[in-house]
C-alpha positions as CSV (number, residue, x, y, z in Angstrom):
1,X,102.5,92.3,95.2
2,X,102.9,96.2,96.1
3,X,104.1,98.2,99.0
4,X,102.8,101.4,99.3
5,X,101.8,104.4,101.8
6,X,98.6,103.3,103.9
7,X,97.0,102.1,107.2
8,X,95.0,100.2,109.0
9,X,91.8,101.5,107.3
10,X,93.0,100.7,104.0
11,X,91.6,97.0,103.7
12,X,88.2,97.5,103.5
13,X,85.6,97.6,106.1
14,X,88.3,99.0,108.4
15,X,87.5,102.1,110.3
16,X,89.9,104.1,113.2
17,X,90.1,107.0,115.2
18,X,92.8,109.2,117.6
19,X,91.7,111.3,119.8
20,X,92.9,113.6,122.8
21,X,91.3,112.4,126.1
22,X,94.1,114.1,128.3
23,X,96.0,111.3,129.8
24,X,99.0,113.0,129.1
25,X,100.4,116.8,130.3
26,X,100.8,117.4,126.8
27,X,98.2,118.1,124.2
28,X,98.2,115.1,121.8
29,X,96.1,112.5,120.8
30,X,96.2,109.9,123.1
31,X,93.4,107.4,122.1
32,X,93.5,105.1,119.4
33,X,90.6,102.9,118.3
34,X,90.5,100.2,115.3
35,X,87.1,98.5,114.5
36,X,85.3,96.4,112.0
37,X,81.8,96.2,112.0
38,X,81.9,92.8,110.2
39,X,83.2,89.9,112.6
40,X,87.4,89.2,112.4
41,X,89.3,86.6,113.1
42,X,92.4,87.8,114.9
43,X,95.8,86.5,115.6
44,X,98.1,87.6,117.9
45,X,101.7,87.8,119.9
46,X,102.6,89.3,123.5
47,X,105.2,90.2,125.1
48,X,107.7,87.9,127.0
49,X,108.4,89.7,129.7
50,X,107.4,87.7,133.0
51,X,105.6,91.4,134.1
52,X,103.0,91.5,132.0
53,X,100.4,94.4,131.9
54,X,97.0,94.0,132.0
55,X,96.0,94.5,128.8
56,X,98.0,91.9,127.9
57,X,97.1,89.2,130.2
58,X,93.4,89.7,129.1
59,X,94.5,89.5,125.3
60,X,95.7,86.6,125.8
61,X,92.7,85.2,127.4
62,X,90.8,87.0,124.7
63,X,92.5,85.5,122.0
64,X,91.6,82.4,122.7
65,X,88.0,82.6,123.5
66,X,86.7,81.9,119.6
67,X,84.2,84.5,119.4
68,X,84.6,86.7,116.5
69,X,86.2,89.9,117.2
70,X,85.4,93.7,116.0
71,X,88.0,96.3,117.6
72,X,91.1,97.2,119.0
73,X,91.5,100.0,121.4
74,X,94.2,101.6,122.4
75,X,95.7,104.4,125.0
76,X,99.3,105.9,125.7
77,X,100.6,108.0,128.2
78,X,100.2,105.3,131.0
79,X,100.8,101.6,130.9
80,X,98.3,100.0,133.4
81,X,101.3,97.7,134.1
82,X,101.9,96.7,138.1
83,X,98.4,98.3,139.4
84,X,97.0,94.8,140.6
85,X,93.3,94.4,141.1
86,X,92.6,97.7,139.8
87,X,94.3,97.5,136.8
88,X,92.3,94.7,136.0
89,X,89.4,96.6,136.8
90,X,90.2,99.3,134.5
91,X,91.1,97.4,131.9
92,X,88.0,95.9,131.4
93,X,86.4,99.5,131.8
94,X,88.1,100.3,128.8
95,X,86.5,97.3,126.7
96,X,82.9,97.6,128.2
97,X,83.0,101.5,127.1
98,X,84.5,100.6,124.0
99,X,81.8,97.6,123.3
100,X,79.0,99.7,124.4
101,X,79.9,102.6,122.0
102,X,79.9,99.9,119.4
103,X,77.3,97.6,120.0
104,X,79.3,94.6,120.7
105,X,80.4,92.8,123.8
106,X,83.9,93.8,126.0
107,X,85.1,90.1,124.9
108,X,85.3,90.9,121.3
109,X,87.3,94.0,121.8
110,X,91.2,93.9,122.2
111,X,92.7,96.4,124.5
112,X,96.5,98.0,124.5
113,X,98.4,100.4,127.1
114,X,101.6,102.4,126.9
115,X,103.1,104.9,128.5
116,X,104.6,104.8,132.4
117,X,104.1,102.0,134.4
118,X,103.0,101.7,137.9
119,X,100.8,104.5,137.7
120,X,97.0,104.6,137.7
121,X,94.5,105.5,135.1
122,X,92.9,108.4,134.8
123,X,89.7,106.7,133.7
124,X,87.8,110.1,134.4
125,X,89.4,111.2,131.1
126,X,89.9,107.8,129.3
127,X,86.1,106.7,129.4
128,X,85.1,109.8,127.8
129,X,87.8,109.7,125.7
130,X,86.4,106.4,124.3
131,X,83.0,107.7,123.6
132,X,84.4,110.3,121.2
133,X,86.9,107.7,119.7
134,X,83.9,105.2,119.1
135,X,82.0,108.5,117.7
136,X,84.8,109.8,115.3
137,X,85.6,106.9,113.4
138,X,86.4,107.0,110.2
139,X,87.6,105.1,107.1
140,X,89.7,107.9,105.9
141,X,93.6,107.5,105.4
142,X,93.7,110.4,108.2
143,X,91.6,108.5,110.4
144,X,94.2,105.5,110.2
145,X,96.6,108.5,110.8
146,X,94.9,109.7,113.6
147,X,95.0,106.3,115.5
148,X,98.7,106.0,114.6
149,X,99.8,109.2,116.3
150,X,97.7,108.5,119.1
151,X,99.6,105.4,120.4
152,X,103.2,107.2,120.0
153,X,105.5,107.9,123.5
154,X,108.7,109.0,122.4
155,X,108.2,108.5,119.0
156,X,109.5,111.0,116.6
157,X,107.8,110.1,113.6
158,X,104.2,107.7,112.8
159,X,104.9,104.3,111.5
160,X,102.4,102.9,108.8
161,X,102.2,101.2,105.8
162,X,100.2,99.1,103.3
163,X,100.3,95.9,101.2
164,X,98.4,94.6,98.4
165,X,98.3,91.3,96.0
166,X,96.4,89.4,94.0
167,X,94.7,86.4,94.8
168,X,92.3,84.0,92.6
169,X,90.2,85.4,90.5
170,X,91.8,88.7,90.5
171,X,90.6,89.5,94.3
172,X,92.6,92.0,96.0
173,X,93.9,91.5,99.2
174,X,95.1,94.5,101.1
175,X,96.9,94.7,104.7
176,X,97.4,97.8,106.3
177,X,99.1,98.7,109.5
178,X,100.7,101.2,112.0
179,X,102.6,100.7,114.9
180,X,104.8,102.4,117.9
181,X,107.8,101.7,119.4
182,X,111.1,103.7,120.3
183,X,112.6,102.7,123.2
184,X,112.5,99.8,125.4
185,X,113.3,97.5,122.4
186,X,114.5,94.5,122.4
187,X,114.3,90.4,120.5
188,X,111.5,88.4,121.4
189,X,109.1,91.2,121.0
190,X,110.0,94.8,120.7
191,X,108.5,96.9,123.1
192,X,105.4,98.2,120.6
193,X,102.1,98.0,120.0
194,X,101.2,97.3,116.7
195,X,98.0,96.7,115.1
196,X,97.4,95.2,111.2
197,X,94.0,94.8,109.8
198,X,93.2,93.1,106.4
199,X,90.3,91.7,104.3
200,X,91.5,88.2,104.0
201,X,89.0,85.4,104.0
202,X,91.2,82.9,106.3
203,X,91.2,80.1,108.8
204,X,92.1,81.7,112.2
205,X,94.5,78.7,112.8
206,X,96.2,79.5,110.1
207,X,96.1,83.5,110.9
208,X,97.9,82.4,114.2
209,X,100.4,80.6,112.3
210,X,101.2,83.4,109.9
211,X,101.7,85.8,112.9
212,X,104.1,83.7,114.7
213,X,106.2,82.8,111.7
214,X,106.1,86.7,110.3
215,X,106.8,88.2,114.0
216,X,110.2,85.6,114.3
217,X,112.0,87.0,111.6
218,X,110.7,90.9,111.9
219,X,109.7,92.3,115.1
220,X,111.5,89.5,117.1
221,X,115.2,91.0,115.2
222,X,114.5,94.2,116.3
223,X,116.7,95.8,119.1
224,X,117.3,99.7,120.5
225,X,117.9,99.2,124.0
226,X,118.5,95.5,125.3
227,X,114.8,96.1,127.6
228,X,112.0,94.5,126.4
229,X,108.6,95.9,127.6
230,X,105.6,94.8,130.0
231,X,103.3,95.9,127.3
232,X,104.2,94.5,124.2
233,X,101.5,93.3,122.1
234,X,101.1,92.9,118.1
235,X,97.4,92.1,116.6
236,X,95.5,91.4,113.4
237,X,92.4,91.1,112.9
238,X,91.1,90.1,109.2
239,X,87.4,90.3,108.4
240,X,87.0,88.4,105.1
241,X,86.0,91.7,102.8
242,X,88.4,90.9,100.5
243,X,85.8,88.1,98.7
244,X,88.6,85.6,98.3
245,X,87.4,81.4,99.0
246,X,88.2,81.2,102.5
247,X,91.8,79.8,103.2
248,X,91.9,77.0,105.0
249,X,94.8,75.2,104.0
250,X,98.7,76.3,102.9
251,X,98.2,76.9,99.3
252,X,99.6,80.3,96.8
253,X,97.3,82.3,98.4
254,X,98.2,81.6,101.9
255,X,102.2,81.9,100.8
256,X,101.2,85.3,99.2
257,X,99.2,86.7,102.3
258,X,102.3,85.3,104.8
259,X,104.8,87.3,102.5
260,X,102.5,90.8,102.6
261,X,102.4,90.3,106.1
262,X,106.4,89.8,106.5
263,X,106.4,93.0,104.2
264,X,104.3,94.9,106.5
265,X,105.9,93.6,109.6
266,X,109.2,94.2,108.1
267,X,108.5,97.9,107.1
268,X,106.9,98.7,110.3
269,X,109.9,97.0,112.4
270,X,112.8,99.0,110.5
271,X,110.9,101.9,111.3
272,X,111.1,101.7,114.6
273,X,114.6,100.7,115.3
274,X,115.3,103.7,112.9
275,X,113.3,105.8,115.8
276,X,114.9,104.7,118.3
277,X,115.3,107.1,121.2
278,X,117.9,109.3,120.3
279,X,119.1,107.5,117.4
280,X,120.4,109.2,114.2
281,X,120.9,106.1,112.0
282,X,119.7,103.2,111.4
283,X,122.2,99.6,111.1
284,X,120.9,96.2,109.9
285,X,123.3,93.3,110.9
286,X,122.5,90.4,108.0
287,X,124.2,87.1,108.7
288,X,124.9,84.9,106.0
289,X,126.1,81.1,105.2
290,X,125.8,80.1,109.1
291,X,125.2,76.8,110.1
292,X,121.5,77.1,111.4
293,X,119.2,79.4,111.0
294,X,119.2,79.3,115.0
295,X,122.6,80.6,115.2
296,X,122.0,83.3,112.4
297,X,119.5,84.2,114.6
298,X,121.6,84.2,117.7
299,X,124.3,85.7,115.9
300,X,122.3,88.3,114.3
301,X,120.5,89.8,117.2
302,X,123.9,89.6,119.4
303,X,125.4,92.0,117.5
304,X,122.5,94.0,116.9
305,X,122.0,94.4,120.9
306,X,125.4,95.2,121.6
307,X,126.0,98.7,123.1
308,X,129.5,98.5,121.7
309,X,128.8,98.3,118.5
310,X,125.4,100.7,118.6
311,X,128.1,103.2,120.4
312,X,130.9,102.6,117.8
313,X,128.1,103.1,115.1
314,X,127.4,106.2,116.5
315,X,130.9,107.4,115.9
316,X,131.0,106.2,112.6
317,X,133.9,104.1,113.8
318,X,134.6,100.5,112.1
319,X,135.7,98.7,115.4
320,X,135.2,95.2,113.7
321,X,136.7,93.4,116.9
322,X,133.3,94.4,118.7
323,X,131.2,92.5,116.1
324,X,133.4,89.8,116.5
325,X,133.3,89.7,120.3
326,X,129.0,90.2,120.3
327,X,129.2,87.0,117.5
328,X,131.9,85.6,120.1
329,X,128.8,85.4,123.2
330,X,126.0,85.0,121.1
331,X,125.4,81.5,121.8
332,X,125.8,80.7,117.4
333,X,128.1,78.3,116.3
334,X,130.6,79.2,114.2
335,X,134.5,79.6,113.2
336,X,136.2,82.7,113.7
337,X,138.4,82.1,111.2
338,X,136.1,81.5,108.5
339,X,134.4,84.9,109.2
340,X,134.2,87.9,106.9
341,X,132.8,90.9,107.4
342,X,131.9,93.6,105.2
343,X,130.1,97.1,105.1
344,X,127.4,97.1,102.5
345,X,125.9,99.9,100.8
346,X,123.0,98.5,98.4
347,X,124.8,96.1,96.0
348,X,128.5,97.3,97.3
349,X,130.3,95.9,99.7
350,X,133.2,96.8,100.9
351,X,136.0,94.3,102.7
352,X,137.1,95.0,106.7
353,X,137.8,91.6,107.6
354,X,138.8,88.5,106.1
355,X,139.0,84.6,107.8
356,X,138.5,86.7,111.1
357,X,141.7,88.7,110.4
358,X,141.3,92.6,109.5
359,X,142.5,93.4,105.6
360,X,144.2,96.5,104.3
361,X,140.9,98.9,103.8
362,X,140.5,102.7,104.5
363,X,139.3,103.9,108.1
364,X,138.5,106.8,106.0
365,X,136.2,104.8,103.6
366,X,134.9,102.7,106.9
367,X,133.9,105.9,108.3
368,X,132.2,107.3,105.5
369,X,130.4,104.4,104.5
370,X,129.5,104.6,108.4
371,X,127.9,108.1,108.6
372,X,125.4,107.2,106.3
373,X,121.4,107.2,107.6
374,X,121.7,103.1,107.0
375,X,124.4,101.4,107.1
376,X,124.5,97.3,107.1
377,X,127.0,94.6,108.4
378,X,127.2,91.9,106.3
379,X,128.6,88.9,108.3
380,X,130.0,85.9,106.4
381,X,130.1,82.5,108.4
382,X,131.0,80.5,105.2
383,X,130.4,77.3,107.6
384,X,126.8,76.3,105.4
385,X,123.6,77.7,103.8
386,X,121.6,79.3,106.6
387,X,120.7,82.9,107.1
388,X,119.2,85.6,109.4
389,X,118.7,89.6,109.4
390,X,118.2,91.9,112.3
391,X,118.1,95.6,112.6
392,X,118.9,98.5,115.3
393,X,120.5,102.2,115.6
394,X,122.9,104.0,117.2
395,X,123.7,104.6,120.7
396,X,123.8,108.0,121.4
397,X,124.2,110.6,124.0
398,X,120.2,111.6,123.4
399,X,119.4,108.2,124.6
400,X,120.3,108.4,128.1
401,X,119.1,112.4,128.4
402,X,115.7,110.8,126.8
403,X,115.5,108.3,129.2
404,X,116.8,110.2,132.2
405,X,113.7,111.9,132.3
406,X,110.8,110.0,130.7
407,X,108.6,111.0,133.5
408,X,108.6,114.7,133.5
C-alpha cells in the first residue's frame, strides 16, 4: 500500500474541473465539478450542526435514494445556508444544470456550498459557471487540481492526495482525494468539504460503513476553532473501474480499501488543521493506555480544542497544567495521578510530567521542542490498553484579524 501525490481524478474513470464563475470579488476559481461517466456508489457524512445548509439536507436525501450516482459539484464563496425556500430552489438549479451538462438526472448529482452564510446566490454567474465546468473536464492531475483550488475560502494551501494497493489478482485499487477546510473546525465533522473518488468494485453498504468508521477517527479528531460548520459534508463515490470481484462482504480486500481510505482521510485531515486560519504550526494530541477508546477520544479532542493550550502552543510555552485541566473536563475517565505527559519528536520523547506531577526537564528544551512546524503531546493514562489521536494548531493573533473580517 502506497501514499503518494494525486487527486480525485487519479482512480480511473474520474474526471474534474475548477473554474471561475465570479461568485467571489476576487478572481479565483470558484467552481468545482467531480464526475464519472460510469454509475458510483457513494457513501457519505454531514455535518452535525442542527443549521444545516441546503446542500446538505438534499445530500442526505440523495444519499439514500439508491440510484447510482455520477458527480459532485461544488461552489465557494457563498454557503446557501439560512436562505429558506430559495435556497432550496437554488440548490436544485445547481444539480439540474449540472445533470443537464452531463446527461444524467439532478438526483444522481451531489451538491456542496461554502463560503458566507445567509447570503443569496448569484445564480446569474453560477449557472453559467456550471456549463463551462461540465465542458472543461478533464482527467488530468491539473484538472483534479483545478477542482481542489476551486472549493478553497481561506485556505492557504490545496489539500490532495492519493492511495493505491493491491487487491486479488494483482488489481489496483486507487483512491484519490482533495478537500477544504481552514476555519470553522471542530470534532464531529470539521467544517470542509471533501470529496474522494476511487475504482473499487464494492457493496454500497459496506461503502457507508467504511465512511463512518474512517471519518470517526480522522476528520471527526480534527479541531482549529471549537465552531463546527452548517456546511460540512465529506463524499465518495466509487465506480467499480478498478476490475476487482465486487466486495460484498468484510474480507482482506475490504480491510485494505478501509485502511487506504483512513490514509487518505488522515492525510487530508492533518492538512487542514495544519491550515488553520492563522495558524503557524501544527500539534497532534495522541492519547495512550486509557481505559476506553471513548475516553481517548474524549480526552484527545479536549485537549486538542482547548484555546489554552492552542494559545500556549503558539508561544512555544510548555504550560502542562493546561493539558491537564482540558483532560480534567473532557468527560474521559482517568487518574491524574497516573498521568504522564511527554513532548514527542518522531521516536524521541522527552519527559514534562510524571504521575500527574511536573519532573525536573528544561523550559529551554520544552520550548524548543515547541517551535517546531509539528509538535505532538503524548499523553499517558497507564489505566488500560485503549488509544485515540487527534490533531489541531496554534492559536494565534492572525486568527482573530482573519476572522474579524471574513466578509470584506
Amino acid at each position: 500500500m502506497r501514499k503518494f501525490k494525486g487527486n480525485v481524478t487519479t482512480p480511473k474513470g474520474f474526471s474534474a474541473s475548477g473554474v471561475i464563475a465570479g461568485i467571489r470579488k476576487k478572481n479565483k476559481k470558484d467552481i468545482a465539478l467531480v464526475y464519472s461517466e460510469t454509475p458510483c456508489v457513494a457513501g457519505a457524512t454531514f455535518t452535525t450542526n442542527k443549521v444545516k445548509a441546503a446542500p446538505v439536507v438534499r445530500d442526505i436525501e440523495i444519499l439514500k435514494n439508491g440510484k447510482p450516482k455520477h458527480a459532485v459539484v461544488l461552489n465557494s464563496g457563498i454557503a446557501n445556508a439560512c436562505m429558506g425556500a430559495q435556497g432550496v430552489t437554488d440548490d436544485l438549479a445547481m444539480a439540474t444544470a449540472t445533470a443537464e451538462g452531463l446527461g444524467c438526472t439532478a438526483d444522481q448529482v451531489f451538491t456542496a456550498s461554502t463560503g458566507v452564510i445567509g447570503q443569496p446566490m448569484p445564480m446569474n454567474v453560477i449557472l453559467p459557471g456550471i456549463h463551462e465546468a461540465c465542458i472543461s473536464l478533464g482527467s488530468a492531475e491539473e484538472d483534479g487540481l483545478n477542482a481542489a483550488q476551486a472549493i478553497m475560502t481561506t485556505d492557504t494551501v490545496c489539500k490532495t492526495v492519493a492511495c493505491q494497493f493491491t487487491a486479488e489478482d494483482e488489481i489496483e485499487v486507487t483512491l484519490g482525494g482533495m478537500s477544504k477546510g481552514s476555519g470553522m473546525i471542530h470534532p464531529n465533522m470539521a467544517t470542509m468539504l471533501s470529496v474522494v473518488t476511487t475504482d473499487i468494485n464494492i457493496d454500497e453498504a459496506l461503502l457507508q460503513e467504511a465512511v463512518s468508521q474512517v471519518v470517526a477517527d480522522t476528520f471527526n479528531m480534527i479541531s482549529v476553532d471549537r465552531d463546527t460548520s452548517t456546511n460540512d459534508t465529506f463524499i465518495v463515490l466509487a465506480n467499480g473501474l478498478a476490475g476487482n470481484e465486487k466486495i460484498t462482504k468484510k474480507n482482506k480486500v475490504y480491510e485494505d480499501f478501509v485502511l487506504a481510505l483512513f490514509l487518505v482521510c488522515k492525510d487530508l485531515a492533518m492538512k487542514m488543521a495544519k491550515d488553520g486560519e492563522g495558524a503557524t504550526k501544527l500539534l497532534e494530541v495522541k492519547v495512550r493506555h486509557a481505559r476506553t477508546h471513548e475516553d481517548a477520544v474524549k480526552i484527545a479532542k479536549a485537549v486538542i480544542s482547548s484555546n489554552l493550550v492552542k494559545a500556549a502552543f503558539y508561544g512555544s510555552d510548555a504550560n502542562w497544567g493546561r493539558v491537564l485541566c482540558a483532560m480534567g473536563y473532557s468527560g474521559g475517565e482517568f487518574d491524574p495521578d497516573k498521568v504522564d505527559i511527554y513532548l514527542q519528536d518522531g521516536d524521541d520523547r522527552y519527559l514534562l510530567v510524571k504521575g500527574g506531577m511536573a519532573v525536573d526537564y528544561s523550559e529551554e528544551e520544552a520550548t524548543r521542542l515547541l517551535s517546531k512546524e509539528m509538535m505532538t503531546f503524548r499523553i499517558n493514562c497507564n489505566d488500560g490498553y485503549e488509544k485515540a489521536t487527534a490533531w489541531g494548531c496554534d492559536l494565534t493573533y492572525d486568527y482573530v484579524k482573519i476572522n474579524g473580517d471574513y466578509r470584506s
